[in-house]
C-alpha positions in Angstrom: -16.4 25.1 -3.5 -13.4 26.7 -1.5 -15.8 26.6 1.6 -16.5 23.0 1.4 -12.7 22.7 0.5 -11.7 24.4 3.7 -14.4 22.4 5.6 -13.0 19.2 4.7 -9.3 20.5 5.8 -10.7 21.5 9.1 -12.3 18.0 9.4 -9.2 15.8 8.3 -6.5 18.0 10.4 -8.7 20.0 13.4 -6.0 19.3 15.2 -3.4 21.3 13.9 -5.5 24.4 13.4 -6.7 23.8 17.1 -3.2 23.2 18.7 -1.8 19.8 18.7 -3.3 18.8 22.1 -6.8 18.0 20.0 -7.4 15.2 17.6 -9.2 14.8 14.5 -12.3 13.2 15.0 -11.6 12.5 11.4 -8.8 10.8 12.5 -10.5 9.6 15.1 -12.9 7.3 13.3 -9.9 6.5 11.3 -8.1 4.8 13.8 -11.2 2.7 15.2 -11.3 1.6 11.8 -7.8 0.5 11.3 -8.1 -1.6 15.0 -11.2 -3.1 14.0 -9.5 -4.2 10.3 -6.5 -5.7 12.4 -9.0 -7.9 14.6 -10.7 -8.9 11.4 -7.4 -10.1 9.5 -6.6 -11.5 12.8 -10.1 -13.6 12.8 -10.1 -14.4 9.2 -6.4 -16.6 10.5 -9.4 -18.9 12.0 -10.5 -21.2 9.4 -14.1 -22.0 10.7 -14.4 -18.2 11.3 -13.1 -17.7 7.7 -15.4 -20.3 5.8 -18.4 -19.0 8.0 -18.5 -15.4 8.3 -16.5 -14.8 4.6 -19.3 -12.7 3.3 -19.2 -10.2 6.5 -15.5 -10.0 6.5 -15.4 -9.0 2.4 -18.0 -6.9 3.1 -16.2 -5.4 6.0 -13.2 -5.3 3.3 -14.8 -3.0 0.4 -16.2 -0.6 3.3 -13.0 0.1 4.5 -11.3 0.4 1.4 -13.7 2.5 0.3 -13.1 5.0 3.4 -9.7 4.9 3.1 -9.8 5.3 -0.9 -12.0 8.6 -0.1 -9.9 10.1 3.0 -6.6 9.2 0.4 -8.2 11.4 -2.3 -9.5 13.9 0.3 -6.0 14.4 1.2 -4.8 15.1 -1.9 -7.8 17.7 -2.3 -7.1 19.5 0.3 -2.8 19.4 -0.1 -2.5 23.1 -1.1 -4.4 24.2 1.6 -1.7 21.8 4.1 0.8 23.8 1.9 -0.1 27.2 1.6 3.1 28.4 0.2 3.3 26.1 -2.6 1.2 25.9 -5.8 -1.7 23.4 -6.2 0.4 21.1 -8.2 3.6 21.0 -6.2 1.5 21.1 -2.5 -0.1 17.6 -4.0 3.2 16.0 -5.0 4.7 17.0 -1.5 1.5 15.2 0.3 1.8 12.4 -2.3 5.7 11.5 -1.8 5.4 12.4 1.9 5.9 9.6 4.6 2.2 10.2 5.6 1.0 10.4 2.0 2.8 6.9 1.0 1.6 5.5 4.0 -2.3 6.0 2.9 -1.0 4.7 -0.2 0.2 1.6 1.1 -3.0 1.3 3.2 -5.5 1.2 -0.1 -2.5 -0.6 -2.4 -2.9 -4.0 -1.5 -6.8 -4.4 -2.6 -6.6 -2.7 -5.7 -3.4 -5.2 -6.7 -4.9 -8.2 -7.5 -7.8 -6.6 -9.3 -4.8 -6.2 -11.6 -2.7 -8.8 -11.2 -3.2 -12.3 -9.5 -1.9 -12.6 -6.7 -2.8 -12.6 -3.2 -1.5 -9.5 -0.9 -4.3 -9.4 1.5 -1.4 -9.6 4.2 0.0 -6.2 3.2 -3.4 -5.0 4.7 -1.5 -5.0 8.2 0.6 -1.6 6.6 -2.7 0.1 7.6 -2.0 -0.1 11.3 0.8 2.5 10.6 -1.5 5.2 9.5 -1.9 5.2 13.7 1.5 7.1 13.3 -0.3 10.1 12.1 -3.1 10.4 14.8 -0.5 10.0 17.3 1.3 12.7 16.0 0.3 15.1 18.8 2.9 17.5 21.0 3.8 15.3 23.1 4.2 12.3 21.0 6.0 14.5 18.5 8.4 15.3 21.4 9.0 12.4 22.4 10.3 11.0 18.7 12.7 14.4 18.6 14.0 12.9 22.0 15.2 9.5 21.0 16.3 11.1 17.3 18.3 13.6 19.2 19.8 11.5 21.4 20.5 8.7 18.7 22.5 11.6 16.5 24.2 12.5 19.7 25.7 8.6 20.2 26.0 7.8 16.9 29.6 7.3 16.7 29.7 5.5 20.0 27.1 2.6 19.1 29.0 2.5 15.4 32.4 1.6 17.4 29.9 -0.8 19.5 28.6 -2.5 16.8 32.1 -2.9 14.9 33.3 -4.5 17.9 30.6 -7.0 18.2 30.9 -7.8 14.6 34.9 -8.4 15.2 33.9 -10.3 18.4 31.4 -12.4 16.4 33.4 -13.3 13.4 36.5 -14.3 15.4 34.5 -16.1 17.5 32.5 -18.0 15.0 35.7 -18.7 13.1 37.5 -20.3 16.1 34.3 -22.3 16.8 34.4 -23.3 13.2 38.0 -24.9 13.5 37.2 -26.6 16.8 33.5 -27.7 16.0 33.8 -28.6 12.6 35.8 -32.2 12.7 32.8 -33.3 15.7 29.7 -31.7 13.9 30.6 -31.2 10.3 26.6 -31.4 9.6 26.1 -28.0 12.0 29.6 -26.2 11.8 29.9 -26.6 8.1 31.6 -23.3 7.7 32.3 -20.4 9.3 29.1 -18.6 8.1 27.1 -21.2 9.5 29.1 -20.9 12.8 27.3 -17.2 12.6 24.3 -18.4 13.8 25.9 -20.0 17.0 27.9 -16.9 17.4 24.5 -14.8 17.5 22.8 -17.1 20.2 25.5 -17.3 22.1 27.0 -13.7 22.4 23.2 -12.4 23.1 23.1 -15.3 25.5 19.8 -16.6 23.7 21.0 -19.8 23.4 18.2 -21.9 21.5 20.1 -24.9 21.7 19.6 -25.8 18.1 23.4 -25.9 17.8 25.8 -25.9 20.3 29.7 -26.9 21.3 30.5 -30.8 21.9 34.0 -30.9 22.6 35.4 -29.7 25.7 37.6 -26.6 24.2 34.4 -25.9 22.2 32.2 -25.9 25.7 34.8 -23.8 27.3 35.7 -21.4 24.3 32.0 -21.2 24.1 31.8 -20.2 27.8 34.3 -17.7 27.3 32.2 -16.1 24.4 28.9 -15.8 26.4 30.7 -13.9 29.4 32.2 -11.9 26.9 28.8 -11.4 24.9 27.3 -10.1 28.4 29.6 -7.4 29.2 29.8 -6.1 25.4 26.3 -5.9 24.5 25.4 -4.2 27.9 27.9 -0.8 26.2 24.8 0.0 23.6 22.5 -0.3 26.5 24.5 1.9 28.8 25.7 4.6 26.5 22.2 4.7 25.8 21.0 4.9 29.2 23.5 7.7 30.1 22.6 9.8 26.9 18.4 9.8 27.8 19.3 11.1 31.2 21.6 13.8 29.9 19.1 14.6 27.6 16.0 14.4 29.7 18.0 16.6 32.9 18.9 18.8 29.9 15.3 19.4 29.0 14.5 19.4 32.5 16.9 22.3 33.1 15.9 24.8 30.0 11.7 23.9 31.2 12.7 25.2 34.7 14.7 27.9 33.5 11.5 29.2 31.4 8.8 28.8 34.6 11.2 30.9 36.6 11.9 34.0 33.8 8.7 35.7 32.9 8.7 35.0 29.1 7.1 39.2 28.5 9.4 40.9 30.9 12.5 38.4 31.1 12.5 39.1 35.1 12.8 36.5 37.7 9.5 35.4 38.7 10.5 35.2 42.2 11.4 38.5 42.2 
């Protein structure tokens, strides 16, 4: 039994006992499955497809679940051998509660719901498409994610003072709106919370045109807001620009420093 256990662990996560640069073919079939569920859910939005092929897509249905519902358990199986330095009990509750763990979950959830309670949650089956997080979960992808949490920690405070401001920015200007607008459009600038909405459009320079300024100090205080709206919500964008290059000349730097030092010896390659 431990030798079929350990098979299925090599099966469901090859690639992390063969180096992260090789995927599960496990995980391979997995994700096939997941694309072809999305096209199917996308289909079944077709009524003539729906009313004629309905047998083939519920058929389609219980396969899937039922590969899913298998790989889920599988998983659990197989948790103390994912975590070796926990006990059988604990290495299960870790997989269970973990973001990849809940994620299965969520995948199977939605079909078994109804058979309990009516209701219909066949569109939570789109939560399956995010069990593609896990199969593209390789080096580099995992690299990648570390980049843009690293830099985001980094900048944190900055984009906090940017967003304050833009909230200040918006209220006053959806306020001032409110007192010129509201006499002219009572029906659209009702109050200042309705205001929001114009505030939104216009300092992101959307501009549906579902509500906008009819007065001349409206036009022109509304003006004033979208030239505004441009030069403060390109701050996010550039502090965020800046901190990727940092970053990425950072990572540059320590990669070039490694190809030039022998890692065995510590002497200069060139040398």
């Amino acid at each position: 039994m431990k030798r079929i256990k350990y098979l299925v662990y090599q099966k469901l996560y090859s690639h992390h006992l063969k180096g992260e640069s090789q995927i599960s073919l496990v995980e391979s079939g997995i994700l096939i499955l997941i694309v072809l569920n999305i096209i199917a859910i996308m289909l079944e939005s077709y009524p003539n497809l729906e009313d004629q092929y309905r047998f083939y897509f519920d058929l389609f249905e219980l396969l899937s679940i039922a590969i899913f519902t298998i790989e889920y358990f599988l998983r659990i199986w197989v948790a103390d051998l994912k975590y070796p330095g926990m006990s059988p009990g604990m290495a299960r509750y870790s997989f269970i509660f973990s973001v990849h763990g809940i994620i299965d979950l969520l995948a199977i959830l939605p079909f078994y719901i109804p058979l309990f309670i009516t209701t219909d949650w066949r569109f939570l089956r789109i939560l399956r498409l995010t069990r593609i997080i896990r199969v593209l979960k390789l080096n580099r992808y995992s690299r990648s994610m570390q980049l843009v949490g690293d830099v985001l920690k980094e900048i944190r405070n900055d984009l906090i003072v940017t967003f304050m401001v833009c909230m200040m920015l918006l209220m006053v200007a959806s306020t001032i709106m409110f007192y010129v607008e509201h006499d002219a459009q009572p029906d659209r600038f009702h109050s200042i919370l309705d205001s929001f909405w114009w505030g939104v459009a216009t300092l992101t320079t959307v501009g549906y045109g579902d509500i906008y300024p009819i007065t001349g100090w409206g036009k022109f205080i509304s003006g004033v807001i979208a030239l505004l709206g441009i030069a403060l919500l390109a701050l996010p964008t550039s502090i965020l620009t800046s901190a990727f290059i940092d970053k990425l000349n950072k990572r540059k730097a320590i990669t070039q420093t490694i190809k030039t030092f022998c890692p065995h010896c510590g002497n200069r390659l060139n040398d």
